[in-house]
C-alpha positions as CSV (number, residue, x, y, z in Angstrom):
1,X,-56.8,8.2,80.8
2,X,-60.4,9.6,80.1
3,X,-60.4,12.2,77.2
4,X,-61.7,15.8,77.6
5,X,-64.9,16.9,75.6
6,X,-63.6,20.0,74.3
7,X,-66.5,23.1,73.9
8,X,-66.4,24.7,70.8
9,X,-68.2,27.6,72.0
10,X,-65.3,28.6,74.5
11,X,-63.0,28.9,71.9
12,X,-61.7,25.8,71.6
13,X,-59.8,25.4,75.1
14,X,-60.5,22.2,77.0
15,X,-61.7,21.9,80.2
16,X,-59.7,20.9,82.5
17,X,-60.4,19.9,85.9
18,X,-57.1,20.5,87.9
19,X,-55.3,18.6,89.5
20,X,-54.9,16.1,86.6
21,X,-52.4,13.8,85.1
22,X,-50.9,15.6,82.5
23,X,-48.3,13.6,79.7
24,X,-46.1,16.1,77.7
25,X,-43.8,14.2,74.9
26,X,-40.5,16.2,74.4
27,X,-38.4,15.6,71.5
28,X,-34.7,16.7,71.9
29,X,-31.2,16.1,70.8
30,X,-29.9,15.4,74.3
31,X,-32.2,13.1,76.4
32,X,-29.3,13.9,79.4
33,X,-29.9,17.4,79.1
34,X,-33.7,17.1,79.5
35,X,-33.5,15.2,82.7
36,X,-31.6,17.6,84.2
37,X,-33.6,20.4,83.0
38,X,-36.6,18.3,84.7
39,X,-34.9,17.8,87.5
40,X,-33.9,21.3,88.1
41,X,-37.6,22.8,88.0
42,X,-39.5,19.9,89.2
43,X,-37.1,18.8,91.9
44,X,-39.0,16.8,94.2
45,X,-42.5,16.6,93.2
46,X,-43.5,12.9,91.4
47,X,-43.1,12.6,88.1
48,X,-41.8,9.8,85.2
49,X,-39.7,10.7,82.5
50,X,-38.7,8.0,80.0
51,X,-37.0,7.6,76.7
52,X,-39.9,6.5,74.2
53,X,-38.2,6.5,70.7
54,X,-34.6,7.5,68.6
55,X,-34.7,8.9,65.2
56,X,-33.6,6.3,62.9
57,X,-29.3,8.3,62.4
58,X,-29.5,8.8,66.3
59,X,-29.9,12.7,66.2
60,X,-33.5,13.0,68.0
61,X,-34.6,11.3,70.9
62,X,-38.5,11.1,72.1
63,X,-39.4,11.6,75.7
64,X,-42.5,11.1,78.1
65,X,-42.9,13.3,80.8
66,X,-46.0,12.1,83.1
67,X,-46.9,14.2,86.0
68,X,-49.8,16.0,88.1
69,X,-50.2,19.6,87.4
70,X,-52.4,21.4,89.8
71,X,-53.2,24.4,87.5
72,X,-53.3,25.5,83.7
73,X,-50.0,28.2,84.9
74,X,-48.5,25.0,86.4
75,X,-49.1,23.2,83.4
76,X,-48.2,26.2,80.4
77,X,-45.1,27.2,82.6
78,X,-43.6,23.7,82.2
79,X,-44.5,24.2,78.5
80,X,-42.6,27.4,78.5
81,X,-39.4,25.8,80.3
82,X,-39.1,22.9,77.6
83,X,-39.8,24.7,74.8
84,X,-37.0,27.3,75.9
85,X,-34.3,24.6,76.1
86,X,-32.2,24.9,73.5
87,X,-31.8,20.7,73.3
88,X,-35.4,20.5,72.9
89,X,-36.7,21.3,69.4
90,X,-40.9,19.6,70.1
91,X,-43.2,19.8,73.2
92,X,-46.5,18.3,72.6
């Protein structure tokens, strides 16, 4: 995946040229309940979700999500939707 140069003079915000393959990784308690919750809002566009890493007692579990987002409200409402699931406790 090629990086984006990030301008300094725009505040800091990347540019992003849309659509784009975006990766989020979502660390959660339940990797059940963040499938579903994937499934509910993404329903049948493409994506991959897969189970990346387990805390070393069990408790966490790290996800990929990889998908194309076709614009930065897209992209930030999917943010908004992980971050509000009570399961998940990390979106980066």
């Amino acid at each position: 995946m090629e990086k984006i140069p990030m301008d300094i003079s725009d505040g800091c915000k990347p540019k992003i040229d849309y659509p784009c393959l975006w990766q989020y990784k979502v660390i959660a308690t339940d990797c059940a309940q963040i499938r579903q919750i994937v499934e509910e809002h993404l329903g049948d566009a493409p994506y991959s979700l897969s189970e990346s890493n387990r805390s070393s007692g069990g408790k966490y579990v790290s996800m990929n999500l990889e998908m194309t987002v076709n614009s930065d409200y897209h992209r930030l409402r999917l943010y908004e939707v992980l971050t509000a699931h009570p399961a998940v406790k990390v979106v980066l």
